[in-house]
C-alpha positions in Angstrom: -20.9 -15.1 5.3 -18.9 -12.5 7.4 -15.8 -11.0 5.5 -12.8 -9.3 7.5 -12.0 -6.2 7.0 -8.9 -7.2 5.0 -10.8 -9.7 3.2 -12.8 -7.6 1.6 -10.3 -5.2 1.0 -8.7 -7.6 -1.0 -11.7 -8.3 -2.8 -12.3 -4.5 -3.9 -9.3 -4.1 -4.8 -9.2 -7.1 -7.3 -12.7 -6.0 -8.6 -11.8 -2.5 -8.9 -8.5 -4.0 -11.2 -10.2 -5.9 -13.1 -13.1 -3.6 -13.6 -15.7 -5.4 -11.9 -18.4 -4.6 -8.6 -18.7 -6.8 -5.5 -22.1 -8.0 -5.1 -23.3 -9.9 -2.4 -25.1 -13.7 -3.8 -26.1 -15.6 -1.8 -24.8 -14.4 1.0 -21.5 -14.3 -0.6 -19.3 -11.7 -2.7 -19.2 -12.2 -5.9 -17.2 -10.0 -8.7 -19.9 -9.2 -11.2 -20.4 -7.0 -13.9 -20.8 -3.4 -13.1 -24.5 -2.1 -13.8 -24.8 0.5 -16.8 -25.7 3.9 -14.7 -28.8 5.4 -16.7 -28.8 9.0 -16.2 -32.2 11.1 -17.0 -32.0 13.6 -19.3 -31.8 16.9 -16.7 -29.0 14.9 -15.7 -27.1 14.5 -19.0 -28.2 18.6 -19.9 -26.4 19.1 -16.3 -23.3 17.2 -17.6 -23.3 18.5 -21.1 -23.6 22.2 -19.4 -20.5 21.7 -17.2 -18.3 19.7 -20.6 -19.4 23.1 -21.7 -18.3 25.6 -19.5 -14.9 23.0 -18.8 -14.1 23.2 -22.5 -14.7 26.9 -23.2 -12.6 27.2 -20.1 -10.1 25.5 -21.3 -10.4 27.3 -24.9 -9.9 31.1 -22.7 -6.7 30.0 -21.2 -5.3 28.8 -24.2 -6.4 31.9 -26.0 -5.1 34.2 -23.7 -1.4 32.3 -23.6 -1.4 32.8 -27.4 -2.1 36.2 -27.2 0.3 37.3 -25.0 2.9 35.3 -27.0 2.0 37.3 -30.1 1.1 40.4 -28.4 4.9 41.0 -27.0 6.2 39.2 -30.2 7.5 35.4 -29.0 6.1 33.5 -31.3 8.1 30.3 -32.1 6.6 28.7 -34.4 2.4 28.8 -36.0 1.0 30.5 -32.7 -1.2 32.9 -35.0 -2.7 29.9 -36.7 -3.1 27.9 -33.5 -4.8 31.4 -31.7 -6.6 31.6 -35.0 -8.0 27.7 -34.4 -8.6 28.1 -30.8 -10.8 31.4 -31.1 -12.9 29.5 -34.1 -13.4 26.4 -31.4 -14.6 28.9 -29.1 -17.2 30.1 -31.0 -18.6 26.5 -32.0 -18.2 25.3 -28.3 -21.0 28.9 -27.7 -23.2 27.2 -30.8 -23.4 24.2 -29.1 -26.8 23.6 -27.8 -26.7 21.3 -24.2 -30.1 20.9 -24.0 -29.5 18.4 -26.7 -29.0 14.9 -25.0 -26.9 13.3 -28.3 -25.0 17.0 -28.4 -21.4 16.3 -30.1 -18.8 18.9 -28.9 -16.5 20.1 -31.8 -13.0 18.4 -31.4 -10.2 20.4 -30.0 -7.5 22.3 -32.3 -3.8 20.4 -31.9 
């Protein structure tokens, strides 16, 4: 079966909302299930290597805010405790070993 271009359109669109793939059947489109993507595991050391490096990241910038806030002395409220937490989850986040394929990052401080 031949699809315009706005029929199909149409037809992502409601797959993509409603969390489904197009798949041709039968010469039709159909809405299906998506297929589970199975990564090999260089692939999900790669991944866990860059949630690694995005986290520790993440736990430098929020370090360095907190220690300027306390270095020039505007603290509101429990910034030492919260620069306190956020260098301790920067030192698990450099324990964590990626090569691991069930590797469980430590959970961010609030």
């Amino acid at each position: 079966m031949i699809y315009t271009s706005q029929e199909y359109a149409e037809m992502a669109i409601k797959a993509n909302e409603e969390g489904k793939a197009l798949k041709e059947v039968k010469g039709k489109l159909k809405l299906v299930d998506p297929e589970p993507i199975h990564l090999s595991d260089e692939q999900i050391i790669l991944q866990n290597q860059s949630i690694k490096t995005a986290l520790i990241s993440e736990a430098n910038e929020k370090i360095a805010i907190l220690q300027d806030v306390i270095d020039l002395d505007m603290q509101e409220s429990n910034e030492d405790e919260q620069l306190k937490n956020w260098k301790k989850h920067r030192i698990l986040l450099t324990r964590v070993d990626t090569s691991n394929i069930n590797v469980t990052f430590p959970k961010k401080p609030v």
